[in-house]
MDAnalysis code that builds the backbone (N, CA, C; Angstrom):
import MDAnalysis as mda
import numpy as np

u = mda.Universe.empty(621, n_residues=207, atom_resindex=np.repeat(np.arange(207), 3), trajectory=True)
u.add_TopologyAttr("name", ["N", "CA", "C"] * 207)
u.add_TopologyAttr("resid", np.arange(1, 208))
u.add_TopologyAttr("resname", ["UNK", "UNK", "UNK", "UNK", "UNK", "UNK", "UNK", "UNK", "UNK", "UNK", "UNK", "UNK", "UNK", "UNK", "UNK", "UNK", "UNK", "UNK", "UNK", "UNK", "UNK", "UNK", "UNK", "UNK", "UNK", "UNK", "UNK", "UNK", "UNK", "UNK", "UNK", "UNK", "UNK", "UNK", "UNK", "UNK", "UNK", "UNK", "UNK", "UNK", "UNK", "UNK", "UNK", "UNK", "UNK", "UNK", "UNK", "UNK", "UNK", "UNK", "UNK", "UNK", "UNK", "UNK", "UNK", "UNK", "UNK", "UNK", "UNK", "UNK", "UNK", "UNK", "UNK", "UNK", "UNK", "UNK", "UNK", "UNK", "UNK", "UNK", "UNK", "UNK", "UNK", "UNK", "UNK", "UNK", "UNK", "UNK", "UNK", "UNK", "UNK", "UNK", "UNK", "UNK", "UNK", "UNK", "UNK", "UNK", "UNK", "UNK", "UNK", "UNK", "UNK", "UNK", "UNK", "UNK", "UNK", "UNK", "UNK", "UNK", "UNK", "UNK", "UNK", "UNK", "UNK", "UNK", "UNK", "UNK", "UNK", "UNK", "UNK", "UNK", "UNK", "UNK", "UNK", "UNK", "UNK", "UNK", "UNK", "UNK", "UNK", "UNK", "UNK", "UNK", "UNK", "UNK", "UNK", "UNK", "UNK", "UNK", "UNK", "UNK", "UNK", "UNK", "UNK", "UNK", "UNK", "UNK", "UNK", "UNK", "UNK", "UNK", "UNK", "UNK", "UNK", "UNK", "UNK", "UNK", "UNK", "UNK", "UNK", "UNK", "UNK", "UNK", "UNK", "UNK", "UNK", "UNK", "UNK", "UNK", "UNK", "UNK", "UNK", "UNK", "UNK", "UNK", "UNK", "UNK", "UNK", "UNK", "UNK", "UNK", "UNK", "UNK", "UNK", "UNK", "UNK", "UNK", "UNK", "UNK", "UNK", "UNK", "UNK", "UNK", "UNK", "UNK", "UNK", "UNK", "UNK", "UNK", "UNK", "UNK", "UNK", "UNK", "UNK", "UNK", "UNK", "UNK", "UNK", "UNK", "UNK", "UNK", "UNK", "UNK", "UNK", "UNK", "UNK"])
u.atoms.positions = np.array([
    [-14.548, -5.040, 36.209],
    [-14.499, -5.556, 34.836],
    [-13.194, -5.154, 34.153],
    [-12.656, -3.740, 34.537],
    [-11.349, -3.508, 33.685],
    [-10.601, -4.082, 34.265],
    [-10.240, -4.414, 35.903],
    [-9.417, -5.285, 36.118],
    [-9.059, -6.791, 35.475],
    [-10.221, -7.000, 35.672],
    [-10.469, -8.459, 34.679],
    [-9.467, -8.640, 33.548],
    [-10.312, -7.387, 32.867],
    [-9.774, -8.046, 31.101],
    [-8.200, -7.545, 31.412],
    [-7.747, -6.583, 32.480],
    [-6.066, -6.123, 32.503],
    [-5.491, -7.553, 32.701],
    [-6.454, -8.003, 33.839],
    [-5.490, -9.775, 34.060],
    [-5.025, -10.598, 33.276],
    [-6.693, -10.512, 32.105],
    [-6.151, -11.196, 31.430],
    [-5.343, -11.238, 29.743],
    [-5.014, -10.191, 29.848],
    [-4.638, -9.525, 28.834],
    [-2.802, -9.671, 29.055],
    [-2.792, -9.413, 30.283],
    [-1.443, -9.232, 30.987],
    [-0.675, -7.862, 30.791],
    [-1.734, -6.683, 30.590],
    [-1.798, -5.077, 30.561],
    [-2.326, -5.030, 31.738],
    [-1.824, -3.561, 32.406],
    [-2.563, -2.975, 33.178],
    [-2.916, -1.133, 32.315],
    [-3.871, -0.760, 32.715],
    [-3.744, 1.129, 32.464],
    [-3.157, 1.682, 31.916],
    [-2.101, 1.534, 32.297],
    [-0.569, 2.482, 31.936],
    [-0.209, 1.548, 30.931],
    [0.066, 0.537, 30.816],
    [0.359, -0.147, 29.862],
    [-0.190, 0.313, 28.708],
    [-1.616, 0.010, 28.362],
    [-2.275, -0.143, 27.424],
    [-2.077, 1.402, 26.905],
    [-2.270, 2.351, 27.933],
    [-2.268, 4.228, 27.489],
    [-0.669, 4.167, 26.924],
    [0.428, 3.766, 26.943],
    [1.688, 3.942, 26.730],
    [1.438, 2.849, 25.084],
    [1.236, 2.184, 24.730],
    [0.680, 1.791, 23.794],
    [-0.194, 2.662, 22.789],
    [-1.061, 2.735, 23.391],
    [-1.703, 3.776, 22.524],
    [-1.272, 4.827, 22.056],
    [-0.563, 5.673, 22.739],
    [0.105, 6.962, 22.777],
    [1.269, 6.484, 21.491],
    [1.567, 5.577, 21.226],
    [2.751, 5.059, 20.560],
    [2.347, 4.958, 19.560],
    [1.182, 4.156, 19.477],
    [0.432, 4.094, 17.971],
    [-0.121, 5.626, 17.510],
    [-0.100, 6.574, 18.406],
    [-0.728, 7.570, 17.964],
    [0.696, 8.587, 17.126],
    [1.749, 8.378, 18.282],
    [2.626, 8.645, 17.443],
    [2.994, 8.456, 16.450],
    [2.953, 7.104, 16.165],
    [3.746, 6.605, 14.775],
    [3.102, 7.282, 13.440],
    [1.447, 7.124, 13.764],
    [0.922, 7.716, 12.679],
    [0.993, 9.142, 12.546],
    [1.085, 9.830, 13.153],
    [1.386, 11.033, 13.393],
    [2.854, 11.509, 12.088],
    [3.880, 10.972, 12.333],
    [4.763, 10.975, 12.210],
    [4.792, 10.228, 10.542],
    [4.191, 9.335, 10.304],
    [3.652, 9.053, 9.239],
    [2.976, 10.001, 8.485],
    [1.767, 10.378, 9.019],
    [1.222, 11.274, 8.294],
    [1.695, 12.510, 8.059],
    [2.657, 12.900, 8.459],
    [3.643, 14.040, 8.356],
    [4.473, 13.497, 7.265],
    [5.512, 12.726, 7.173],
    [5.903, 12.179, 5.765],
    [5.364, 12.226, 4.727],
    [4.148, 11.988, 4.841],
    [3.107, 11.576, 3.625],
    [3.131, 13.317, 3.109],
    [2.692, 13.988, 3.806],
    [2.469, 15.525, 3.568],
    [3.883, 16.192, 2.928],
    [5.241, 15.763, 3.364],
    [6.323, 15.894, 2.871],
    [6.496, 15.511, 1.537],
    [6.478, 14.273, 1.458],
    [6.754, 13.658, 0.214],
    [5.578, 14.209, -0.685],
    [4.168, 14.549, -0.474],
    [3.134, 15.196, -1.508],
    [3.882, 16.492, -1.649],
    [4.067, 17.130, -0.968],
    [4.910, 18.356, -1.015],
    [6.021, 18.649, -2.250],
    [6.649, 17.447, -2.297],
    [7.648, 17.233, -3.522],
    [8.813, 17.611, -2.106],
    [9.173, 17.606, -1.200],
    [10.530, 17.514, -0.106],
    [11.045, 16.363, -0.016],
    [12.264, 16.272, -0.226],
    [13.161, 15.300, 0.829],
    [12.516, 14.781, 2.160],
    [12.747, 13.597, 2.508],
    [12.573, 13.103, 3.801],
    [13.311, 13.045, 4.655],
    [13.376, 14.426, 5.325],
    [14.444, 15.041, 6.243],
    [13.882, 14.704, 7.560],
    [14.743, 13.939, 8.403],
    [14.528, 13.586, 10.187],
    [14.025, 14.639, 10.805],
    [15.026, 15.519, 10.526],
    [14.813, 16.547, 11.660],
    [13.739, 17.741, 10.767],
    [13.448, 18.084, 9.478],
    [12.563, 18.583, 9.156],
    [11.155, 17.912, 9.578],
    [11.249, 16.463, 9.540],
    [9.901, 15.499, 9.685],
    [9.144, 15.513, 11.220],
    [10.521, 15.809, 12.389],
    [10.006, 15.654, 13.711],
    [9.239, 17.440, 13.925],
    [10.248, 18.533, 13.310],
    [9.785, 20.024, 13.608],
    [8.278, 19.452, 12.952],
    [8.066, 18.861, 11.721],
    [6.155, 18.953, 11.280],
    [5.377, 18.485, 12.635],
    [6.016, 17.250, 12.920],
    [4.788, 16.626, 13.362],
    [5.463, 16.895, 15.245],
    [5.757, 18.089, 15.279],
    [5.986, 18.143, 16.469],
    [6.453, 17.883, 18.117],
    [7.493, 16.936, 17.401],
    [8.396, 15.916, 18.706],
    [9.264, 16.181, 18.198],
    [10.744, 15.709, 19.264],
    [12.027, 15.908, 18.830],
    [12.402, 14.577, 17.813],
    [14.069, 14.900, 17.598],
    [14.311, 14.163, 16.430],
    [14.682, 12.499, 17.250],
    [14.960, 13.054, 18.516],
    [14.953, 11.319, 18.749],
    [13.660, 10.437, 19.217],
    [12.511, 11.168, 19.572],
    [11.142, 10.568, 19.267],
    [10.836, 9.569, 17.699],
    [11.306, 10.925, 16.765],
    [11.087, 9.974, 15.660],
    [11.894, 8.779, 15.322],
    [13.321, 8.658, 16.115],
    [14.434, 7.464, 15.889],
    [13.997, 6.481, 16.834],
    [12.762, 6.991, 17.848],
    [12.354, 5.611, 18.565],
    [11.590, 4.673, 18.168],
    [10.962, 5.656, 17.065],
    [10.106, 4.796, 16.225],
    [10.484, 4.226, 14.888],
    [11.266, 4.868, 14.042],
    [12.004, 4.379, 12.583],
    [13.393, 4.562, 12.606],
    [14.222, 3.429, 12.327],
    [15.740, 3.547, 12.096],
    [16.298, 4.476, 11.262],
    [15.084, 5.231, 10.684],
    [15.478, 6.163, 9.698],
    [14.997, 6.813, 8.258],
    [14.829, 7.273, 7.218],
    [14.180, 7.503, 5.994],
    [13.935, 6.194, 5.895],
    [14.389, 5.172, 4.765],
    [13.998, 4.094, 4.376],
    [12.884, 3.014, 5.364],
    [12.808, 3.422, 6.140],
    [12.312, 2.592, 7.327],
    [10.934, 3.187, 7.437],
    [10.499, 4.818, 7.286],
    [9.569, 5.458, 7.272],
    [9.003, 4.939, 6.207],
    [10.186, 5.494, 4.579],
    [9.017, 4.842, 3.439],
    [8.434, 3.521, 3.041],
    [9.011, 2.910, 4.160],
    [8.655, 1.281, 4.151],
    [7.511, 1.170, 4.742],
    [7.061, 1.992, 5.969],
    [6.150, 1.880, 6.507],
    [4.951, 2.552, 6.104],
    [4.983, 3.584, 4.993],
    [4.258, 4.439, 4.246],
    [3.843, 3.555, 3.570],
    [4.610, 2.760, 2.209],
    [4.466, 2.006, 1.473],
    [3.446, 0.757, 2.059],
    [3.953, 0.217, 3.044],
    [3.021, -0.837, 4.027],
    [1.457, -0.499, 3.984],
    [1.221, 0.959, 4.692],
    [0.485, 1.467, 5.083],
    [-0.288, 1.716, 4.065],
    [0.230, 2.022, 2.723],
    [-0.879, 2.274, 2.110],
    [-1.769, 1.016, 1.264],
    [-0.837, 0.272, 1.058],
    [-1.332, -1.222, 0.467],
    [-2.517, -1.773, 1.688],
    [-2.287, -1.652, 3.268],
    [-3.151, -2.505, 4.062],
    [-4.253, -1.571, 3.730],
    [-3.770, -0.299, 3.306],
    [-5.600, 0.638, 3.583],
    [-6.290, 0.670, 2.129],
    [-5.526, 0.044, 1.102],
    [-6.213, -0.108, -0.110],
    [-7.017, -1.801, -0.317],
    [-6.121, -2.575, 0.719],
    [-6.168, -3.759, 0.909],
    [-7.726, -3.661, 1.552],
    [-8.317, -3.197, 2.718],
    [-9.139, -3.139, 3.335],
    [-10.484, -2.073, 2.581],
    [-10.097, -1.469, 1.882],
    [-11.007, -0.702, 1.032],
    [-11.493, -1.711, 0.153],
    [-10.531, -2.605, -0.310],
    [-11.145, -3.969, -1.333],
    [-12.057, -4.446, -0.445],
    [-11.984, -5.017, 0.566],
    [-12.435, -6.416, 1.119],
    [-14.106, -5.398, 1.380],
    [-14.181, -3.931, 1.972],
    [-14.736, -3.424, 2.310],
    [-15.692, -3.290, 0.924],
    [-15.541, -3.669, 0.009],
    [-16.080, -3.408, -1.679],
    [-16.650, -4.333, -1.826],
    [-16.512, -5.531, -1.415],
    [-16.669, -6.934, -1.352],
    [-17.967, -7.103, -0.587],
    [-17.924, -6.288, -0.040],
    [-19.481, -6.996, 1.086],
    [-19.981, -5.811, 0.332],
    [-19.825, -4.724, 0.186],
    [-20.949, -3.364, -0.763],
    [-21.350, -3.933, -1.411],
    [-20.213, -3.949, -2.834],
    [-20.668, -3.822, -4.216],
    [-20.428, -5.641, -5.027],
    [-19.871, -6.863, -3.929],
    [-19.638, -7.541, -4.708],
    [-17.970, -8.330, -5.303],
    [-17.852, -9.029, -5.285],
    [-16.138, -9.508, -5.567],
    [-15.788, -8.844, -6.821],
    [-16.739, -9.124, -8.190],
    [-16.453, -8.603, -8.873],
    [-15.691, -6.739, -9.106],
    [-16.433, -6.076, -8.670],
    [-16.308, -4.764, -8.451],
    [-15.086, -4.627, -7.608],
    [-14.860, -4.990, -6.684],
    [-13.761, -5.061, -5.740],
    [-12.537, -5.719, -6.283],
    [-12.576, -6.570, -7.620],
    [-11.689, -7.199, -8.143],
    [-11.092, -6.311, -9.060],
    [-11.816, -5.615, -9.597],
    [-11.856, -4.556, -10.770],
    [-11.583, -3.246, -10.599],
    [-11.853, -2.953, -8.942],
    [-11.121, -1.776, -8.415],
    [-10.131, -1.311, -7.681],
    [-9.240, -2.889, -7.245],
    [-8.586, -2.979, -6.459],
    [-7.112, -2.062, -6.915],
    [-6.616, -2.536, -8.524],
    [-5.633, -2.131, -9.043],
    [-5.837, 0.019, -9.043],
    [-7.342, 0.190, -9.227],
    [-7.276, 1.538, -9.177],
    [-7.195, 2.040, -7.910],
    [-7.260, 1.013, -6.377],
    [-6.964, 1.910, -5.041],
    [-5.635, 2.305, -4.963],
    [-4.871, 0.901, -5.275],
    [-3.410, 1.252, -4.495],
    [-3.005, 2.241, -5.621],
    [-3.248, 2.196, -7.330],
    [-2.468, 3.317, -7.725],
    [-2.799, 4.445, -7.740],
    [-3.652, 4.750, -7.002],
    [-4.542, 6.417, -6.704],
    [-3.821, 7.009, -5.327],
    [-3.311, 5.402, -4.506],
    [-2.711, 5.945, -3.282],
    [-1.220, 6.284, -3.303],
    [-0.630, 5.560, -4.512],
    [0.915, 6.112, -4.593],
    [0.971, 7.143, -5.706],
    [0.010, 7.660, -6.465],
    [0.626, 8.254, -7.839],
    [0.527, 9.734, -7.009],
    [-0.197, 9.686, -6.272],
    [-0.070, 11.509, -6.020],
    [1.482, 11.730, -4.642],
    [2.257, 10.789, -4.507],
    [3.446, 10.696, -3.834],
    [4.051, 10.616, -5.213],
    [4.050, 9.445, -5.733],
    [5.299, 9.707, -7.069],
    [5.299, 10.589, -7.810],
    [4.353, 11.297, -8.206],
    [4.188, 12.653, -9.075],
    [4.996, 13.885, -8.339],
    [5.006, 14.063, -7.065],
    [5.420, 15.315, -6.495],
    [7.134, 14.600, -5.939],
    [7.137, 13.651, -5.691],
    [8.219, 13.257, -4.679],
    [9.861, 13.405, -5.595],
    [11.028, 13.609, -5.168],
    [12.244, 12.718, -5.284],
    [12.063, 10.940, -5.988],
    [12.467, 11.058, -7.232],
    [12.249, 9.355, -7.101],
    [13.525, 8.517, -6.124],
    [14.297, 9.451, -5.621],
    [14.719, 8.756, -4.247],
    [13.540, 8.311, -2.841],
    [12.735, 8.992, -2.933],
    [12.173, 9.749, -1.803],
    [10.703, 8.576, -2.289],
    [10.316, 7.855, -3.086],
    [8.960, 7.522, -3.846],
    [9.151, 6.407, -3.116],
    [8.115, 5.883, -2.444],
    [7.241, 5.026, -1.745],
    [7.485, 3.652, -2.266],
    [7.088, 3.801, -3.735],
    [6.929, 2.993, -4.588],
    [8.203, 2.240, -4.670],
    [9.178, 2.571, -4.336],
    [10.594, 1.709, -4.230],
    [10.597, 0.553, -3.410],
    [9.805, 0.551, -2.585],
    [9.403, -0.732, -1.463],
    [8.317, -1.714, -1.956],
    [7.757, -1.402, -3.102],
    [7.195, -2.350, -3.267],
    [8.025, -3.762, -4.129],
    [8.793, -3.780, -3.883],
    [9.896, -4.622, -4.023],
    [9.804, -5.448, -3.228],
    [9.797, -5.310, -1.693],
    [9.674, -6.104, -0.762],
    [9.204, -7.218, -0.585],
    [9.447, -7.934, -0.637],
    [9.087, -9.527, -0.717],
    [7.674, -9.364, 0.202],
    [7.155, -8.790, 1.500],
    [6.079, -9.113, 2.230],
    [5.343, -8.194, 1.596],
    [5.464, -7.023, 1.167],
    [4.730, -6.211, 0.623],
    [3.877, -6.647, -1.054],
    [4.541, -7.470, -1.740],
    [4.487, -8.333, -2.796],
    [3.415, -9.704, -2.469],
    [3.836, -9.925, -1.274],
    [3.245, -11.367, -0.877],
    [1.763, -10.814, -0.497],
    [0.889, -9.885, 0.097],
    [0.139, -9.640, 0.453],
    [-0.538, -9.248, -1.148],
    [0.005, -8.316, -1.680],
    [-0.953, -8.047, -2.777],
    [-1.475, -9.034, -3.310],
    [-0.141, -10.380, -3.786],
    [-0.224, -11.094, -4.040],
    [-1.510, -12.216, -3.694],
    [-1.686, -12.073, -2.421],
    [-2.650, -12.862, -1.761],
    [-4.077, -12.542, -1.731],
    [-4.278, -10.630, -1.688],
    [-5.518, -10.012, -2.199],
    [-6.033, -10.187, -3.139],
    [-5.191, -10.623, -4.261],
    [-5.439, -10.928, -5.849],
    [-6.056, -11.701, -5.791],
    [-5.126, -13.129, -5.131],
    [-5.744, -14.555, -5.294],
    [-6.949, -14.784, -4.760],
    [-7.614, -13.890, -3.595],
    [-8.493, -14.029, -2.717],
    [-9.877, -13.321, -3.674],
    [-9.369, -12.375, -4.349],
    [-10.359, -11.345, -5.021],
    [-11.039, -12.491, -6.455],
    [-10.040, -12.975, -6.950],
    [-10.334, -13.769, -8.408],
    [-10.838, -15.234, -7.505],
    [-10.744, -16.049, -6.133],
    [-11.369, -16.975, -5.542],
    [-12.605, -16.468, -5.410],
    [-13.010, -15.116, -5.126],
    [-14.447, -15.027, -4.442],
    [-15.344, -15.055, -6.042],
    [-14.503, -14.351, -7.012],
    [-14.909, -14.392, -8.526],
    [-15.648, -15.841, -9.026],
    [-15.357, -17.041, -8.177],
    [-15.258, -18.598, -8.421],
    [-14.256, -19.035, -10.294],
    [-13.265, -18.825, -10.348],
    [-12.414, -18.969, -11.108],
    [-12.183, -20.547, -10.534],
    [-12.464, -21.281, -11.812],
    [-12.578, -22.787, -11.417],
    [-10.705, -23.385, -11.420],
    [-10.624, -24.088, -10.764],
    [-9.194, -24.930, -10.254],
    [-8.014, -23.942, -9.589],
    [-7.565, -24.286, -8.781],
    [-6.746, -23.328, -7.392],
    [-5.645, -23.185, -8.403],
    [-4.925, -23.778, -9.547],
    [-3.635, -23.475, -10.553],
    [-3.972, -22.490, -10.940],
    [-5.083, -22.219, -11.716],
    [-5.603, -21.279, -12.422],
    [-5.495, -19.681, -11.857],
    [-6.114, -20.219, -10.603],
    [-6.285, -18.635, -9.443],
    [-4.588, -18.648, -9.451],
    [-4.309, -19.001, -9.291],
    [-2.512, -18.557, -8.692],
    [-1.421, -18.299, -9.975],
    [-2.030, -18.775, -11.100],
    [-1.243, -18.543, -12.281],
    [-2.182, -17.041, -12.710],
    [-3.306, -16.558, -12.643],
    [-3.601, -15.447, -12.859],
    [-3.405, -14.745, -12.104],
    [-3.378, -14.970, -10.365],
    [-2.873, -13.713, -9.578],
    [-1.153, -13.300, -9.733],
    [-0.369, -14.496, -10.591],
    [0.392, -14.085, -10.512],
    [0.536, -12.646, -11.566],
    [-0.062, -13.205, -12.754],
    [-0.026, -12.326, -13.921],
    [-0.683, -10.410, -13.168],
    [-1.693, -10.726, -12.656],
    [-2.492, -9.646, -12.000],
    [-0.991, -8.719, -11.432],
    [-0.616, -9.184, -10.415],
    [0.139, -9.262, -9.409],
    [1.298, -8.592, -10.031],
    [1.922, -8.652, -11.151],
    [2.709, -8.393, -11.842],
    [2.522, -7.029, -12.435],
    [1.229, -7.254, -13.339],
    [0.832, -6.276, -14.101],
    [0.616, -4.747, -12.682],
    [0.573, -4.836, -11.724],
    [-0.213, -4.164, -10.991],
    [1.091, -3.186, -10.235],
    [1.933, -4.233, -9.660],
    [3.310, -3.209, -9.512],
    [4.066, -2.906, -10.526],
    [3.410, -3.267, -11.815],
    [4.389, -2.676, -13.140],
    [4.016, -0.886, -13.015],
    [2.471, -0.947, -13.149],
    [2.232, 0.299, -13.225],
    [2.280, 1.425, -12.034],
    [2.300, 0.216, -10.462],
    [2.838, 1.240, -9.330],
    [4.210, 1.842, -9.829],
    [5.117, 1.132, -10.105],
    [6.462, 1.439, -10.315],
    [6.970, 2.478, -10.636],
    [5.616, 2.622, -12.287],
    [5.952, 3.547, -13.217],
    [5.029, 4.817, -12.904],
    [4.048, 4.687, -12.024],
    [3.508, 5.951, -11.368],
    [4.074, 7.145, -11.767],
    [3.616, 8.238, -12.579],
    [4.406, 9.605, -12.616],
    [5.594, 9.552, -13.326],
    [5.984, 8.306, -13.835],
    [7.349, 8.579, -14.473],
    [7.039, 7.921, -16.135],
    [8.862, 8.240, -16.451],
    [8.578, 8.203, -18.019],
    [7.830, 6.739, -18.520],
    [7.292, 6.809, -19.638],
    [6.596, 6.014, -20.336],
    [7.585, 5.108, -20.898],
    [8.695, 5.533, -21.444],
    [9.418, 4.768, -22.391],
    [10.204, 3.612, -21.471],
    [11.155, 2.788, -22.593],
    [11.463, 1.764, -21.857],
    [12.478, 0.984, -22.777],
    [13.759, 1.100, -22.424],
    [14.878, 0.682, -23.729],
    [14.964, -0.725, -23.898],
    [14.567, -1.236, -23.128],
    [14.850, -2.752, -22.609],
    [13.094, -3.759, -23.338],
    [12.497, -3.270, -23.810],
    [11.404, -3.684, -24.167],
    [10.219, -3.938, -23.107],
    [10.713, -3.617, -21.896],
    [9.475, -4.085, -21.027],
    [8.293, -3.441, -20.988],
    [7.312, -3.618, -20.281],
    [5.794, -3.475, -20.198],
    [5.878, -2.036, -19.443],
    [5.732, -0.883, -20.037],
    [5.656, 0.431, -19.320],
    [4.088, 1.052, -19.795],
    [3.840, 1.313, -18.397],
    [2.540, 2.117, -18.691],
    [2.563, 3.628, -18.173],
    [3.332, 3.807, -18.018],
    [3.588, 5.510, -18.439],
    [2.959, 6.267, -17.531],
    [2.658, 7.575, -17.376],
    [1.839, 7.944, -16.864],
    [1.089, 8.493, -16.972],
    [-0.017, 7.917, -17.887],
    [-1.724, 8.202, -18.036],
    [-2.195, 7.150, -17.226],
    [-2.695, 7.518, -15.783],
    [-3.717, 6.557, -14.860],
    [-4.745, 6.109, -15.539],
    [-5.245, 6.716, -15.646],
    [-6.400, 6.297, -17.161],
    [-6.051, 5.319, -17.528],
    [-5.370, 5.238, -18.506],
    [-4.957, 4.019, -19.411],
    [-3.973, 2.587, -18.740],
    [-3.464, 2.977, -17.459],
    [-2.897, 2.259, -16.772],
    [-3.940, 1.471, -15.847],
    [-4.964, 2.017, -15.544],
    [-5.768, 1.594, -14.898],
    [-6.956, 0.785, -15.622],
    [-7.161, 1.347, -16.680],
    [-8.140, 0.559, -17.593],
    [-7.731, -1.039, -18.427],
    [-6.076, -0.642, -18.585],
    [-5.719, -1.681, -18.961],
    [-5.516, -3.061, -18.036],
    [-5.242, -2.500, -16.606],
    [-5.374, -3.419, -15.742],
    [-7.063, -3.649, -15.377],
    [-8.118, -3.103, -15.313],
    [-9.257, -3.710, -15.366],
    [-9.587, -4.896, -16.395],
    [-9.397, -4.426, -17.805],
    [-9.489, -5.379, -18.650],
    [-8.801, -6.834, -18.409],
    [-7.821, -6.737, -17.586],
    [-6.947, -8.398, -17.475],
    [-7.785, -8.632, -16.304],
    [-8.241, -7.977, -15.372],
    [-9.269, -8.226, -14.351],
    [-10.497, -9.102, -14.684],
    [-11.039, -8.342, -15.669],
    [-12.281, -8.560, -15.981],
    [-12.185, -10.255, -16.349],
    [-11.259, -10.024, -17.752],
    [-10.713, -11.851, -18.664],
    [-10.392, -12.826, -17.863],
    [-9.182, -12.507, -16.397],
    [-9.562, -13.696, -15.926],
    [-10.220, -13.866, -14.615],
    [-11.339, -12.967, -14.398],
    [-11.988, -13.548, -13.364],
    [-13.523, -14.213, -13.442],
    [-13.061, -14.267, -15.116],
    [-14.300, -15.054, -16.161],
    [-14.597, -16.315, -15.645],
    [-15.544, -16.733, -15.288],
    [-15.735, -18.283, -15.332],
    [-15.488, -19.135, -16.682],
    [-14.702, -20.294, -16.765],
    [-14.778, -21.238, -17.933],
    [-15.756, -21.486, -18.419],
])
């Protein structure tokens, strides 16, 4: 039978264990960052490989480098807040999952931006056009299961959602103020988070 599925997979054994071992690394090596940056440290190569226990060119086989790590941090934490939604969704309901979504991801970056370098903050990648596009798409998917009547509607509010939601990742841990007039929510989670429930709640109202 394991031959089988190796055939048809086009893995054999070694394959698949050299794989694995890789994925085990990466997170490894990840989760060592993560512990750095909570730490309030720099994201030092060769401090990052002594944590998580490989040399420094183990860790260059896997990331081109700092920025490449916090990209993948940043990634990482949106798919596991991403999947905590959907996982809310069959519990408690779309609603609830719509309404708690904005409080996963900023519970998962504020305790990195509070301690970190704002060189060093996670939260700088959410810039990323794919990283943007996914939230983006959780939104729209979260306010569809809501039944928010006409597909304009869903996509003109996920945009607003969508917006409002990396305003307050952004500002995670940092100052409140804002010379330029824009939308700063400072850092009371509390109030950053409540205020994004409330736009939750309004438009995932039925007409």
């Amino acid at each position: 039978m394991k031959e089988a599925l190796s055939d048809e997979s086009g893995l054999d054994g070694r394959s698949l264990y050299a794989i694995q071992k890789r994925l085990r690394t990466r997170e490894v090596l990840l989760k060592s960052a993560r512990h750095q940056l909570s730490e309030g440290k720099a994201l030092v190569i060769a401090d990052l490989a002594k944590e998580a226990g490989v040399s420094v060119a183990t860790v260059y086989n896997h990331f081109d480098g700092p920025e490449a790590i916090l990209k993948a941090i940043t990634e990482d934490l949106v798919n596991r807040s991403i999947a905590d939604a959907s996982s809310l969704v069959r519990s408690n309901g779309p609603q609830a999952a719509t309404e708690l979504f904005p409080t996963l991801l900023y519970e998962s970056f504020a305790y990195l931006n509070e301690a970190a370098d704002p060189s060093d903050s996670p939260a700088v990648f959410l810039a990323d056009q794919h990283i943007i596009e996914k939230i983006y798409e959780t939104v729209s998917s979260l306010l569809a299961e809501n039944k928010l009547v006409g597909a304009d509607k869903i996509r003109d509010q996920a945009k607003l959602v969508t917006y409002m939601i990396l305003g307050a990742l952004f500002r995670a841990g940092r100052d409140s103020t804002s010379g330029d007039g824009a939308l700063a929510l400072g850092t009371d989670s509390e109030s950053a988070v409540d205020l994004l429930r409330s736009i939750l709640r309004a438009v995932s109202k039925d007409d």
